[in-house]
N, C-alpha and C positions, 0 to 999 in steps of 0.2 A: 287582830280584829277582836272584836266583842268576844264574850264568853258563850254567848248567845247563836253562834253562827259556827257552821258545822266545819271542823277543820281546825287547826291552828296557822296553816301559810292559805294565806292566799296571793295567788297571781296575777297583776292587772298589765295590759296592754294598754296604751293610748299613741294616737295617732297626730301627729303635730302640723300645722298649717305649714306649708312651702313658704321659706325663707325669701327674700327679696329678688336673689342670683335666679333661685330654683322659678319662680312665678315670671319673671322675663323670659325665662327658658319656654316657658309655655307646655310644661311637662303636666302630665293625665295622673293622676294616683296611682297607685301600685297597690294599694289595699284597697280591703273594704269590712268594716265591720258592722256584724249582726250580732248585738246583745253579747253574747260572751264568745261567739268565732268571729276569729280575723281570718280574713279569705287574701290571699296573696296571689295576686293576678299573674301568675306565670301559665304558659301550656305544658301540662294540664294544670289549673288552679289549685292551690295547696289549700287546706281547709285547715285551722289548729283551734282549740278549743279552751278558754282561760275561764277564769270567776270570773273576770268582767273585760271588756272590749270597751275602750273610752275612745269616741270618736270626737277629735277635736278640729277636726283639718277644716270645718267651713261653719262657719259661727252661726251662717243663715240658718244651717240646718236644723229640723227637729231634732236629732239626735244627737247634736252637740252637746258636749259634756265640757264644762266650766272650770275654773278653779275650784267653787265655792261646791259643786256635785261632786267633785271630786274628793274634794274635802267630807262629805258628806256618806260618799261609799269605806274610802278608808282610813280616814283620820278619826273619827268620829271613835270607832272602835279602839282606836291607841290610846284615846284617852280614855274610857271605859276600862280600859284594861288594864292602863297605870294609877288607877285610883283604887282598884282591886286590890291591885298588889304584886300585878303580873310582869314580868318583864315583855316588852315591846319592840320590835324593831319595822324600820320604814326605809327599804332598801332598793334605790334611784340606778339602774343599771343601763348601759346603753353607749353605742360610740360617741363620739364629741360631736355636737351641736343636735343630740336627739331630742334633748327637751326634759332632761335627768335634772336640772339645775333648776330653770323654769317652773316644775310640777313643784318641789319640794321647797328652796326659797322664793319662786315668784317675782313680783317686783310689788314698788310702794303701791299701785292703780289696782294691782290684782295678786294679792298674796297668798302664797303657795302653801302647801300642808303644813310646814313647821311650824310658822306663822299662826295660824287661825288653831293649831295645836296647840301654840304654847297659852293664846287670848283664854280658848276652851278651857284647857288645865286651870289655872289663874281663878276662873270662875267657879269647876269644881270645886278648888281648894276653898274659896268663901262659903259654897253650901256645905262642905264636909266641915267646916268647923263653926258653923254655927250649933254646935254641939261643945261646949265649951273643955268639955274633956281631951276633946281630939285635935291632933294638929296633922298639916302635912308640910314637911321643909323643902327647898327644893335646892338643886345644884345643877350648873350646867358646867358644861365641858365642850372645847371645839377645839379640833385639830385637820392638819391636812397629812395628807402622801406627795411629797414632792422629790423627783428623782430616786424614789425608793427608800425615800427617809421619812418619818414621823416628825411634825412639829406643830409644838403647841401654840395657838393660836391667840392664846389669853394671856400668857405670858408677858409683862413689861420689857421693855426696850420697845426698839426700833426693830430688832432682828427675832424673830420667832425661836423660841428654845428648842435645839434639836430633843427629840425623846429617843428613849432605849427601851425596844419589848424584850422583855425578860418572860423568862417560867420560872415562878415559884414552885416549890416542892406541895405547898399548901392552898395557896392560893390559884395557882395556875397563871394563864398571862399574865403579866401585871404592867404595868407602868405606874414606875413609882410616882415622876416629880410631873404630873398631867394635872394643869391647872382645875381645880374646881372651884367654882366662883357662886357663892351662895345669891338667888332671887330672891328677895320679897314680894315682889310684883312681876305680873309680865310685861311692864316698862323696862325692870331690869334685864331679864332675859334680853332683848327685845335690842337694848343697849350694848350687852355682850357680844350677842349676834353681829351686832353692827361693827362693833371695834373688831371682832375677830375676822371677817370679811376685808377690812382695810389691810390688814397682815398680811392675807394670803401672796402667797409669791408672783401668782399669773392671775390677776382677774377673770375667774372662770374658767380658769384652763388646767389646774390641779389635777395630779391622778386620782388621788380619793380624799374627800373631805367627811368626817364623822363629828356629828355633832351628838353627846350624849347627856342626857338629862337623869340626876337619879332624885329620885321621889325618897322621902321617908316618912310614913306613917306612923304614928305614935299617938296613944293615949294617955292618961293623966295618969303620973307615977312612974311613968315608964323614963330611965338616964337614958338621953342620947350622945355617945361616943362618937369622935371621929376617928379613922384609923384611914393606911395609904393605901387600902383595896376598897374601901365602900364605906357605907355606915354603919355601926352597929349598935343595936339598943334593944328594948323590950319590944319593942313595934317588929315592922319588918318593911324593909329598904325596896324599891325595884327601878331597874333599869330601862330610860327608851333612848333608841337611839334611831337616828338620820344619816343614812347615807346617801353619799352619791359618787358612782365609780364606774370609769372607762372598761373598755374592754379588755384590756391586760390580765393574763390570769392573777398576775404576783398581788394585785393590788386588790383583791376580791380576795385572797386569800388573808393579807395584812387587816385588810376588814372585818375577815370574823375573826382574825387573833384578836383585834381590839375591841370586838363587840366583848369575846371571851371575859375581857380584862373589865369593861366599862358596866354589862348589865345582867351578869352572867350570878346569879343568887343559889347555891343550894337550894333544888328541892324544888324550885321557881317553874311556873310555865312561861313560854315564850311565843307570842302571836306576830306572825307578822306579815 
């Protein structure tokens, strides 16, 4: 989140409308959320208490929360935070069909955090350089976890390049040969996005998919270097990244080894 808002993790719950099967069924809620507690209707009632409680389960309601509120609670800060300088992460957890996919890509009618992330960003970057000195570049990166293997999503062919997490002695995780595909726009992005979605193995059904964006900041004067862990230049580089991942320990684990690797800066703060 923001630099502004007290904490570095925050945690949000949202609550998803019953699916087609489940609404025939004619089944009652199970929760119920107030402001930042989710109440879980069992005897006795369990009470838990987050940053925020997103109630989305009945559109009539007042306190339905939207894509674009949602957007507005925690996206909003990830780009704040990646034009700082900060690294970012935006991490979609939950079993299959909770609505992990949904929130974070959305669809074309009603687009998800990444989405109105990357439009947001895009826009920054034309106000932060209308300072003719200053530039910001950007790269993305998408890959999936598919039966416990890494592959990169951006890669040419037909077939997805398997990846290998390594540890470097200096670096730390790395992946070396992990597409980065330079935007100018967030058409491009936007495009990438799109191609690397056609690759994936199961339409929506991937154990963990991480999409990573690194930002580099730079002013006039300043070489910008590319090298196979990040960027490096007079400025200074940061990492955001998107997850979304099942309930499997292995693949929450394989997650932050590649956050490790994708937006992980000496010295960097990390909001997410």
């Amino acid at each position: 989140m923001s630099a502004a808002m007290n904490g570095a993790i925050k945690v949000a719950v949202r609550v998803r409308p019953y699916l087609g099967q489940e609404e025939e069924e004619g089944l009652s809620p199970t929760v119920v959320v107030d402001g930042s507690h989710v109440t879980v209707l069992t005897r006795p009632p369990q009470i838990y208490a987050f940053d925020y409680g997103f109630w989305s389960f009945d559109e009539a309601s007042p306190q339905y929360v939207s894509q674009e509120d949602v957007f507005q609670y925690l996206g909003k800060g990830l780009v704040d935070g990646a034009v700082s300088g900060h690294n970012v992460s935006c991490f979609a957890y939950g079993q299959t069909c909770s609505g992990k996919s949904y929130s974070i890509m959305g669809t074309k009618k009603s687009p998800g955090i990444l989405h109105r992330f990357i439009v947001d960003l895009f826009e920054k970057k034309l106000e932060y350089e209308q300072d003719s000195s200053k530039e910001i570049r950007v790269w993305l990166s998408f890959m999936e976890i598919f039966n416990d293997c890494p592959h990169d999503l951006l890669s040419n062919g037909n077939n997805p390049k398997e990846l290998v997490i390594a540890s470097h002695p200096k670096v730390g995780t790395n992946i070396a040969a992990l597409t980065e595909a330079a935007c100018a726009t967030s058409l491009d992005a936007q495009r990438l996005l799109d191609y690397g979605l056609k690759q994936r193995a199961v339409a929506n059904a991937c154990e963990c998919y991480i999409i990573a964006i690194t930002c580099h900041l730079q002013h006039q004067g300043s070489l910008l270097g590319r090298t196979k862990t990040g960027c490096r230049a007079a400025g200074y580089s940061n990492g955001v990244q998107f997850t979304g991942a099942s309930h499997r320990p292995c693949w929450k684990r394989a997650a932050h080894e590649i956050w490790c690797k994708v937006c992980h800066r000496p010295g960097g703060q990390c909001y997410q």
